[in-house]
N, C-alpha and C positions, 0 to 999 in steps of 0.2 A: 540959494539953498542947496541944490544937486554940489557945487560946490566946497560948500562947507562939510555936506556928508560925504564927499571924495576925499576930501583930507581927513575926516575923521579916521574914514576907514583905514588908509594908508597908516595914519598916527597907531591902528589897532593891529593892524597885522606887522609893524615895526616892532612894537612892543611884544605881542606875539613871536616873535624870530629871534627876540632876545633873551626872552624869558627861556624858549628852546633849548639855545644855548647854553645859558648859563644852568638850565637843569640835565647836560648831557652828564654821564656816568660813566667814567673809568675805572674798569676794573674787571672780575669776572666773574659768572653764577655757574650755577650747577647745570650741567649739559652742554657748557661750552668744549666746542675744539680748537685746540689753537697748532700753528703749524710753525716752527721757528728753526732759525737758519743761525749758527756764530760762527765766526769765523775771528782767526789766531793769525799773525804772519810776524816772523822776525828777520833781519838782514845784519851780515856783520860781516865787514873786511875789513881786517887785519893785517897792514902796511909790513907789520915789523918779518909776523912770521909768514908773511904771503897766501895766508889762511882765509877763505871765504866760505860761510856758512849761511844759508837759507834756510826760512822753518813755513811750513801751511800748512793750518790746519783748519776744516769744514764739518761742521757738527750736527747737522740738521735735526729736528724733533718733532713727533707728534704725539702730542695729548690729549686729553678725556679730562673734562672737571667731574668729579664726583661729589663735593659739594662748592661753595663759594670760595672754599679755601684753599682746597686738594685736589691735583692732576696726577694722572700718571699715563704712563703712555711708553714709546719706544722710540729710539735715537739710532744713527746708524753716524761713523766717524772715516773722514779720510785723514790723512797726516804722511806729508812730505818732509824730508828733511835733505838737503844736501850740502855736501861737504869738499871743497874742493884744494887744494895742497898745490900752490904754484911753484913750490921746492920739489919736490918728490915729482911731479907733473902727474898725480893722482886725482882720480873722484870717486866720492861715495856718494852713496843714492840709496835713502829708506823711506819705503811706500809702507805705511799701513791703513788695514782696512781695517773696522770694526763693525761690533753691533751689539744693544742691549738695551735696557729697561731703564728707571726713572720713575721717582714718586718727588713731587716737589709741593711745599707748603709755602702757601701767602701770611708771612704773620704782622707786617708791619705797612702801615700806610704814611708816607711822607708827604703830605697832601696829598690833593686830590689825584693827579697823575704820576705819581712815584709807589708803588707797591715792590718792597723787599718779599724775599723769597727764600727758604733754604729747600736744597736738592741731595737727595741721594739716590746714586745709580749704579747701576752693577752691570758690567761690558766683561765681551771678548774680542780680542783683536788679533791678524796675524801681519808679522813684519817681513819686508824681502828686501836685504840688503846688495845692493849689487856695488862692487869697483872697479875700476877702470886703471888698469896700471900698463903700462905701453910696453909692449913685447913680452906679459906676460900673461895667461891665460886662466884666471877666479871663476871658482865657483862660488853660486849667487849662495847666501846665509839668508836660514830663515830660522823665525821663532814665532811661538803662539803664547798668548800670553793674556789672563782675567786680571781683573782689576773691580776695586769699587771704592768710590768716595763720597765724600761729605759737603758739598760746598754753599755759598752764598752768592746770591744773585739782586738783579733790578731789573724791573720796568719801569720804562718812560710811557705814558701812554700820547703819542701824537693827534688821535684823536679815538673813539669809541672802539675800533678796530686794529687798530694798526700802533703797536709800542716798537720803541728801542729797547733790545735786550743786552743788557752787562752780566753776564757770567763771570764773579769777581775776582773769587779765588776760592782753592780746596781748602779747607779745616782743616780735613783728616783723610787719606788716602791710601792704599793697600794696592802692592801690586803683588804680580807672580806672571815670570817669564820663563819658559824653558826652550833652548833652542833645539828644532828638527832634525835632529841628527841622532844615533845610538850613545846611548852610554849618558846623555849629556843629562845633568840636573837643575830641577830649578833653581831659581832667582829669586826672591824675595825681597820686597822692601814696605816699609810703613813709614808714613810723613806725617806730622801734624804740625801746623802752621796756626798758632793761637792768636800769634799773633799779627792780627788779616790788619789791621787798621796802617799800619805800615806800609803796604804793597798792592792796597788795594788793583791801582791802575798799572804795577807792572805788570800782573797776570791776568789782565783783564780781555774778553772775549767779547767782542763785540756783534751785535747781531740784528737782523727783525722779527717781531713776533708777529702774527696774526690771527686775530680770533674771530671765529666761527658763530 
């Protein structure tokens, strides 16, 4: 008898651990914080014109759900780029730092752990380009420079807490750079990319999210 009530129980809290399971929820409610990290990197050398190019870029985020749908929060950006010229025996070197805001909405559920997303944020960034030319003596180039775009996103959700984020690509994007010097004017540009379905994984930003 003890027996059979030993296995019973076992049979009950089995079943119990799977029901658990199968009722965990991904996704996010109102008063969540989530803390998320993307990062960008590209590589490219160029045999013909002896050109080597490097890119990294580090996008870290923290938001506030305001309801189950809507976060906003603030983001802060580093972004490397170097460029190296084995003709010329040249290197360029650009560091920018940024900072800015974000409001992003949850409108799409692709089952149960895929939640789409679109984002729009508004930054400021400053650049310091420094080069390296052998026997002769550059001053570093800087520019400061706002921006704000439109873009689309995903989460994966690994389990309750813890998603993979794809920051896809921009829609619509607005820059304005003016470089640190006298006299000098800005720079202006406007992007729209309608067409996302194309390119989704060339511009894609790969990252973790984590919610609170």
């Amino acid at each position: 008898m003890k027996k059979l009530l030993f296995t019973a129980a076992i049979a009950v809290l089995g079943f119990t651990s799977v029901n658990a399971q199968e009722e965990q929820t991904f996704g996010f409610t109102e008063g969540d914080v989530i803390v998320e990290g993307n990062l960008g990197f590209n590589s490219e050398n160029d045999k013909n014109t002896e050109i080597e190019t490097s890119a990294f870029e580090f996008n870290p985020k923290v938001g506030y759900f305001l309801s189950d749908d809507l976060a906003v929060g603030v983001q802060l950006m580093l972004d490397t780029d170097k460029e190296t010229d084995g003709i010329a025996d040249t290197e360029t070197k650009t560091t920018t730092i940024g900072a800015g805001v974000f409001a992003r909405y949850y409108f799409l559920e692709l089952g149960k752990r895929f939640k789409t997303y679109g984002e729009f944020g508004v930054g400021f960034d400053s650049a310091k380009t420094e080069v390296e030319v052998p026997g002769v003596d550059v001053d570093d180039f800087k520019t400061n420079g706002i921006g704000a775009n439109l873009g689309l996103g995903l989460n994966y959700f690994v389990n309750e807490n813890i998603a993979i984020n794809f920051a896809l690509t921009d829609v619509l994007s607005y820059r304005s750079d003016k470089a640190d010097v006298d006299g000098a004017e800005s720079v202006t540009s406007f992007n729209g990319n309608l067409n996302v379905f194309n390119n989704f994984f060339q511009t894609a930003q790969f990252g973790l999210t984590w919610k609170f």
